[in-house]
N, C-alpha and C positions, 0 to 999 in steps of 0.2 A: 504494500500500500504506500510507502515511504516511498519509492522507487515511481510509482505511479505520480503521486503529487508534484514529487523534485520534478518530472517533467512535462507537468501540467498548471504549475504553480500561477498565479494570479499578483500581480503588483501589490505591495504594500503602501500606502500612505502615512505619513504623518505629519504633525502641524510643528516647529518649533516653539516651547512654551516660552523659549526667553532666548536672545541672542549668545550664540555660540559658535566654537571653531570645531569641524570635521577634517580631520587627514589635512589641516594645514588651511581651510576654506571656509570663510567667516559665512556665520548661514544665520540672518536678521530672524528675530523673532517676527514670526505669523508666516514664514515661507514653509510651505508644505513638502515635504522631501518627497521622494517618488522611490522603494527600493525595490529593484529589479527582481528576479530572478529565473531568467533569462540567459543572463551575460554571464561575465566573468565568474569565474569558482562555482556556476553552477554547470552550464552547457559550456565554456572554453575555456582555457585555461585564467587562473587569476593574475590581476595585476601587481607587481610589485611595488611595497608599498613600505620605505623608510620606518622603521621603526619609530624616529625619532617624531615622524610626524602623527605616529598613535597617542590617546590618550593614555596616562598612566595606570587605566582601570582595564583597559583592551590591551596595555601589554604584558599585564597579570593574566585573562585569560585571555588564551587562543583556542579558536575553534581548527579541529582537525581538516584537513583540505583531503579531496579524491585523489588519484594517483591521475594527475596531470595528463600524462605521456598514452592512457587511454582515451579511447573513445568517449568524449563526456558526453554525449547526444545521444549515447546508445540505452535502450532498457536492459539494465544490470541489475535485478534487484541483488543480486549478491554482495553488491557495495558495502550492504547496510549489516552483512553479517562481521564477525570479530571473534579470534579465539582469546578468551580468557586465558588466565595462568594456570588456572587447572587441565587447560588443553579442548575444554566445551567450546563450541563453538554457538554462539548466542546474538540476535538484533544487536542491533547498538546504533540506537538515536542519534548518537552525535558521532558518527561513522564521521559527514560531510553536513555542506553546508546547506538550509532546509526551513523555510520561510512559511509552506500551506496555510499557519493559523498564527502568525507574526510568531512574534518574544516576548519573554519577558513581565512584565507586568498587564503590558496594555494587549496581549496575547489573546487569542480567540478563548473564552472560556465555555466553550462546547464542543470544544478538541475532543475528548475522550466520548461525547455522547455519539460526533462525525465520526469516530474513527469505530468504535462498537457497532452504528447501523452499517458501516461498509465491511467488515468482518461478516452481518450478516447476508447482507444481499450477498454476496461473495460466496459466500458459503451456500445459501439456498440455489444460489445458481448454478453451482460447481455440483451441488446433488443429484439436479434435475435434470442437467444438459454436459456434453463433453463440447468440448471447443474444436472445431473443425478447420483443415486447412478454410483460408479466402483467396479468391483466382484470383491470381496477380495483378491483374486490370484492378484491383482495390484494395491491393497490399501494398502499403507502404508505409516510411516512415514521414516523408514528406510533410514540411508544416510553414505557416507563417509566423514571422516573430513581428510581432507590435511590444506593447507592452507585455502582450502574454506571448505565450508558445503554444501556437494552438491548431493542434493535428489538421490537416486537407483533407482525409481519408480516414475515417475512424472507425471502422466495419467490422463486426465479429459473424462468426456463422455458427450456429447451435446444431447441434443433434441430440433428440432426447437421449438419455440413458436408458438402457432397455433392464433391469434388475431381471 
């Protein structure tokens, strides 16, 4: 599902509540920031980015980045797996980088209910139906990037399950 969103994710907004500096760029209180994810460290490689112009709370933490040198545009949900120390191999949220329901405080608080009903459609769908090849003429991965990234071709083909 994680793998699904990263590459169907929807832009973030927000308002500045008071004048501040970003990565070195003075951002007036009341401008509304606009963050992607789309671009960089999500679908192509990220920017480089001085340390020196991070704030002191963002060079305390870092978020983990993908392995660059892959295909970032491709469905991998395997991204999102990690071996522990005990040698289990387990999810892990913060694999990469992952916006669907924002951060933080002002964060979607219906994340877990959105994320529980698509476990079940998922699930009731995966019971009823197998997934079947789609003829090429509507296979693809093909998409436009606006603000979003968002499939040309989005087709699945069902076969009931015969128990």
């Amino acid at each position: 599902m994680d793998e699904m969103l990263r590459l169907s994710a929807m832009p973030i907004t927000r308002e500045a509540t008071c004048d501040t500096e970003l990565l070195g760029h003075r951002i007036p209180k009341g401008t509304v920031v606009l963050l992607l994810s789309n671009g960089p460290s999500f679908l192509s490689p990220s920017f480089e980015i001085p340390e020196s112009k991070r704030s002191k709370t963002s060079q305390a933490t870092r978020v983990r980045q993908w392995n660059e040198a892959e295909d970032m545009r491709a469905y991998r949900p395997e991204r999102w797996l990690a071996r522990g120390e005990d040698g289990e191999v387990r999810f892990d949220a913060t694999a990469g980088p992952q916006l669907a329901f924002g951060l933080g405080q002002r964060g979607c608080s219906g994340r877990r209910l959105a994320y529980t009903k698509m476990r079940i459609v998922l699930t009731l769908m995966l019971w009823e139906f197998e997934l079947l090849a789609v003829p090429p003429s509507l296979s693809s991965y093909a998409a436009k990037d606006g603000l979003a990234h968002t499939p040309r071709q989005c087709f699945i083909r069902l076969g009931k399950v015969k128990y």
